[in-house]
Each structure stands twice: as C-alpha cells, then as structure tokens.
N, C-alpha and C positions, 0 to 999 in steps of 0.2 A: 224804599220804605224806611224810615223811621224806627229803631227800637231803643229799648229804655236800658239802663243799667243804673245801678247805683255804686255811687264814686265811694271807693274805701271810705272817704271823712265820714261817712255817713254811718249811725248805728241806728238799730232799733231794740225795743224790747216789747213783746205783745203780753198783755196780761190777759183777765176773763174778759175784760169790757171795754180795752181798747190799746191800740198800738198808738206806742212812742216813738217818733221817727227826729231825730236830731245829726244837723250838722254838723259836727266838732269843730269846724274849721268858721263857719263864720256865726255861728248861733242860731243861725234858722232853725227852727221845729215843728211838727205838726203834731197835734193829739188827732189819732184815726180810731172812727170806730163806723160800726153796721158795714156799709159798701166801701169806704174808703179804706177801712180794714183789712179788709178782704181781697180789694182788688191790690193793695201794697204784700198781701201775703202773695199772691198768685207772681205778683212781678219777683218777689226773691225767691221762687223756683224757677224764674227765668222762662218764664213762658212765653211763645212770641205775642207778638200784637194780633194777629188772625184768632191765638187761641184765647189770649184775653177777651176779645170779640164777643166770641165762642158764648163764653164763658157768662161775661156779664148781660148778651142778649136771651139767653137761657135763664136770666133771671127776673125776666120782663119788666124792665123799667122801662120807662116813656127814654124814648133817644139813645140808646145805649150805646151806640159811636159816638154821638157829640159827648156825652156825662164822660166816655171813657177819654175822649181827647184834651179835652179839656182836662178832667184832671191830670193828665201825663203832662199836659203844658204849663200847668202849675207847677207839679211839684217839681219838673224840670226846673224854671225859670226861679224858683226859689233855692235850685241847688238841692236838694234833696232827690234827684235823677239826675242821672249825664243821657246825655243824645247822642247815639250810634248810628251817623247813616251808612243804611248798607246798600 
C-alpha cells in the first residue's frame, strides 16, 4: 500500500477559510479549502490511508476512494506529497 508524507520543502499555513500549501523548493502551490482542506489537515496528523478512507466516506461524498485518490495523486505528482511505499 501506498502512503503519503509531506517532504520538509513543503509549508502550509490554514486560515478560517482556507489552507496554503507551498513548495519552497520548486513554487508549486495549492489554495485548499471545504474537502481539500480538511482531507490536507487529516494527512499532517499522519493518518493512514484506511483511516483517511474512514474518514472521508463518513462524509458521504459521491466516490470517496476515487476523490481521495485522486487527489493524493495530485498533490503527490505536484510535489506537494512524497510517496511511501510500504
């Protein structure tokens, strides 16, 4: 299985209405807010992928494996996650 980390370069800052997620090293960035928010907070407590799962099918969105993989595969592929396989 697959899990996510975030690579030192990487900072964020969450305000009321939405997190900042910035690469330092190559300028990448994302403005996160509502679900993308939330599921980037869930990942810097280091939660695994099962509980992320967990997590966002308890919040009944349409698909909530593919929404969740798909954005790990982004923000992976933009540098903003590192990929751990364990």
């Amino acid at each position: 299985m697959t899990t996510y980390t975030c690579p030192p370069r990487v900072k964020w800052v969450i305000d009321a209405h939405q997190t900042i997620v910035v690469n330092e090293q190559s300028g990448e960035f994302a403005v996160l807010s509502d679900v993308d928010a939330t599921l980037w907070h869930w990942l810097t407590l280091n939660y695994s992928y099962d509980k992320l799962l967990t997590f966002i099918t308890a919040l009944e969105l349409p698909h909530p494996e593919q929404l969740l993989q798909s954005t790990l595969q982004n923000w992976a592929s933009s540098g903003l996650l590192m990929e751990r396989k364990a």
